[in-house]
N, C-alpha and C positions, 0 to 999 in steps of 0.2 A: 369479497374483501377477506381476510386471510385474518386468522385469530390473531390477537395481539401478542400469545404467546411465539407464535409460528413468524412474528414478526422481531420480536425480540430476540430470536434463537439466529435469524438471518441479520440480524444486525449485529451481533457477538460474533458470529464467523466473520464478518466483513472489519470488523474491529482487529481479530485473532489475526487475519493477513495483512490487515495497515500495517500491526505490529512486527509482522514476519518481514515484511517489506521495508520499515523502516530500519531495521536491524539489517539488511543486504545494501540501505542507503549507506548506512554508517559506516559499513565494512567496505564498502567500494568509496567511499570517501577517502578513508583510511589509504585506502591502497592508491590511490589518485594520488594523493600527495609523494606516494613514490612512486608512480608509473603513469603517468597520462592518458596510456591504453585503456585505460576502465571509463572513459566518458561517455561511450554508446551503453556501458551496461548500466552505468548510476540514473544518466537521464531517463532508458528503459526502466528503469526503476523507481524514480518520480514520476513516470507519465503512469504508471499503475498505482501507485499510490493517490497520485493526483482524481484518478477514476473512481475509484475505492472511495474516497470520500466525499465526491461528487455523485456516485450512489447513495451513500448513507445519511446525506445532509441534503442531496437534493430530489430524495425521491425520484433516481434512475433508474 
């Protein structure tokens, strides 16, 4: 079983990319509203997100 430290450190990286990811949601939202071409990259973009915190809440 992995120190709690060495688990917290993996849980803050995984937080640090929701966040980076949520931030590419935003910007491809953005850009959706003027261009419809951005829907394979926004949904690719909630399906890692959607991962991401299916790791970190569900112990993946």
């Amino acid at each position: 079983m992995p120190a709690p430290t060495q688990k917290t450190t993996h849980q803050k990286n995984l937080i640090m990319e929701a966040n980076e990811i949520i931030g590419d949601v935003i910007e491809c939202s953005r850009e959706d509203a003027i261009r419809k071409s951005k829907d394979a990259e926004l949904y690719k973009a909630l399906d890692r997100l959607n991962d991401l915190y299916e790791s970190l809440f569900c112990g993946r």
